[in-house]
N, C-alpha and C positions, 0 to 999 in steps of 0.2 A: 504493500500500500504506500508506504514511502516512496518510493523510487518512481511512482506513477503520480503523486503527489510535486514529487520534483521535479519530472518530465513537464508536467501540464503548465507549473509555473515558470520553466524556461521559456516554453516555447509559444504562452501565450501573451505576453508583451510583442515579441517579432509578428504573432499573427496580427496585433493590433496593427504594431507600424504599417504592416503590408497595406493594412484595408482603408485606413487613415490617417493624414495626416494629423488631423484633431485632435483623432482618440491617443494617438501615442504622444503630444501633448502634457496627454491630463496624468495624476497619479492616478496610482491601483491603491484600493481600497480593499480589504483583507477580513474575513469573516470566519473564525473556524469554532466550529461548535462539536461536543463531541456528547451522545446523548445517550443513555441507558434505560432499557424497557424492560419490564416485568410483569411478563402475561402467566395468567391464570393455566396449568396444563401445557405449559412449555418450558424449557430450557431460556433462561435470561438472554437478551442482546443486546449488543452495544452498536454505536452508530457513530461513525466521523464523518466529517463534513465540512469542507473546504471551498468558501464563498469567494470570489473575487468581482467585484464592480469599478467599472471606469466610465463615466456620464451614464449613459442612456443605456450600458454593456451590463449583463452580467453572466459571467460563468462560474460552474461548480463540479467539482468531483467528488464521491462519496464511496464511505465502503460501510454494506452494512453485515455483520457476523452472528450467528445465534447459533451459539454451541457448536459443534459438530454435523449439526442436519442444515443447515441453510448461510449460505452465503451469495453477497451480488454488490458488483462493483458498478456505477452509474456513474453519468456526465450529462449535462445539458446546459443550455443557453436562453439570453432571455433577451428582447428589446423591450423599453419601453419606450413608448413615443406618445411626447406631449402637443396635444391642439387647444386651440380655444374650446373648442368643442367638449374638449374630455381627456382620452389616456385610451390608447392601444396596447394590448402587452401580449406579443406572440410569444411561443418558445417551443422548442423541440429538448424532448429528452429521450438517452439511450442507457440500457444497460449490457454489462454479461450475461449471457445464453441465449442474448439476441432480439432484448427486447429493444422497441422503438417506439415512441410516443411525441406526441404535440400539443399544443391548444392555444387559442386566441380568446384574449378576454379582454374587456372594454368596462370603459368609467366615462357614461355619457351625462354633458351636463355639471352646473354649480351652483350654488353652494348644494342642492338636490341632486344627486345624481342619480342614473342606473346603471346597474351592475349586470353585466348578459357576458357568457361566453361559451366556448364549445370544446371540448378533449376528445381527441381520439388514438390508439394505441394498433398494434401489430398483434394483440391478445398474447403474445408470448409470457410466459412465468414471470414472474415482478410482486416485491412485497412492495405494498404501495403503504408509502409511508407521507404521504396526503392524508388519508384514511378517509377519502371520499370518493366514488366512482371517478375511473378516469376516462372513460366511455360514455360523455354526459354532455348534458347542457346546464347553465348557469344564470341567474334568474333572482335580479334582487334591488332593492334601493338603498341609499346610503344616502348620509347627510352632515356636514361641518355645522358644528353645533358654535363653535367661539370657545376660545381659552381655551386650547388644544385640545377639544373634543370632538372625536369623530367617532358616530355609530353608524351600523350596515346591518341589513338584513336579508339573506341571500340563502337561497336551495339552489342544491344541487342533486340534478337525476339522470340517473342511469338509463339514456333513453337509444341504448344498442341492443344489450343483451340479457334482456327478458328477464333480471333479476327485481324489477319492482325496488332499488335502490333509489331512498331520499335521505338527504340530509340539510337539517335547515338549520341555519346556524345566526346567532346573531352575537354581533360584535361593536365591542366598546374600545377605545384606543384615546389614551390621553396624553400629551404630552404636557408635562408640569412645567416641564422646565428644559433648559436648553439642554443637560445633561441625563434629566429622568425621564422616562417613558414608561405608560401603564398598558395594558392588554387585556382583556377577558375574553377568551370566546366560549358561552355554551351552545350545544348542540342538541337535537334528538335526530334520531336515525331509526326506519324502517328499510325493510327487504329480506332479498334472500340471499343467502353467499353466491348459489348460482341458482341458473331455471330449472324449478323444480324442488328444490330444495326448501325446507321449514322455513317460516318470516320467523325475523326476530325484529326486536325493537331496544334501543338504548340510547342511553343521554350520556355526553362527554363533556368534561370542561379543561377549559388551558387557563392560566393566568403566566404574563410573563414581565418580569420585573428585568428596566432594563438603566445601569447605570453608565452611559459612555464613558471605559470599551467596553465593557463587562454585561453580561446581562445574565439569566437566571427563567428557565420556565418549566413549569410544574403541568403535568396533565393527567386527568382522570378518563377511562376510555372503556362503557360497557360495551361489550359485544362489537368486540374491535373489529373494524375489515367485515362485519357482516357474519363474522364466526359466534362462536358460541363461547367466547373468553375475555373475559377483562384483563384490562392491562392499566399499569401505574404509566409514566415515562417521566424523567429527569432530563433535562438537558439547560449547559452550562452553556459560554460561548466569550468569545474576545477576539475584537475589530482590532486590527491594525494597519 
């Protein structure tokens, strides 16, 4: 995981210079978080994760491990592109064993916004650590309240493969201050893991304490992925 970690930080500055002059410009800005999950009827896992952003750029590599039974090394990119109008945000992601993924998601409108976008995958093996359909559309309002307060309210469903996946989440985000940032998102979630399969239903929450560089986030997760197991997760993290 190192050595691909170093690989990717060589060689993506030169990718920048190639593409623009701009971008290679600006500094890289550095995210690495490394987080530990503990589900119900599984072996523990741990998760690293290597953030890099330069303006409107950002890339990431990750390795995620669970004991002996499961492992998968990913990568993916992201644009974001600001208009009067709102906020574009394309992105393709890839893993090992070949999976392949994308989605375009949009923020129309101000201080009111909507929230709509669309994911689609290769179906290949992937622990999605989203832990929301990635075969979906997206569907929701948000709005800047004043004095760093931003809330959203947004579903998202599973509208490929006949699993009857919903998850609707609503989210608070404050920023107190130039160096503290607050988060809450809870959740409920219905569906099946696949078609055909038992419905379950479960409620998830995050809270994430974030003091620049440092931040800190806590999440409670029933019936994680649509399975039939709760999971805790921890995860720390430090910008540089």
């Amino acid at each position: 995981m190192l050595k691909i970690i170093c690989l990717w930080l060589s060689l993506t500055p030169l990718w920048a210079q190639a593409q623009s002059g701009v971008l290679a410009s600006e500094p890289w800005a550095f995210k690495l978080t490394p987080s530990f999950y503990a589900t119900a009827q599984e072996h523990n896992a741990l998760d690293l994760n290597l953030r890099a952003n330069n303006g409107p750029h950002a890339l990431w590599v990750g390795q995620y491990q669970r004991g002996n039974e499961f492992q998968q090394t990913r990568t993916g990119y992201e644009y974001t592109a600001n208009f009067d109008w709102g906020q574009m945000v394309p992105s393709l992601q890839a893993a090992s064993g070949g999976f392949a993924g994308g989605s375009l998601n949009f923020q129309i409108g101000k201080p009111v916004f909507l929230i709509a976008g669309l994911g689609r995958t290769n179906l290949r093996n992937y622990y999605n650590l989203n832990f929301d359909p990635n075969d979906a559309i997206t569907l929701g309002l948000g709005t800047h309240l004043g004095n760093g307060h931003q809330v959203s309210l947004f579903t998202v469903k599973d509208n490929r493969l006949a699993t009857d996946q919903v998850v609707t989440h609503a989210l608070w985000y404050w920023a107190a201050s130039a160096r503290d940032h607050w988060s809450l998102d809870v959740a409920y979630k219905e569906g099946r893991s696949s078609a055909g399969e038992a419905r379950v239903t479960g409620r998830s929450a995050s809270v994430t304490y974030d003091h620049h560089p440092t931040f800190v986030r806590l999440a409670y997760d029933e019936k994680v992925n649509f399975s039939a197991d709760n999971q805790t997760r921890v995860s720390v993290g430090l910008r540089f």
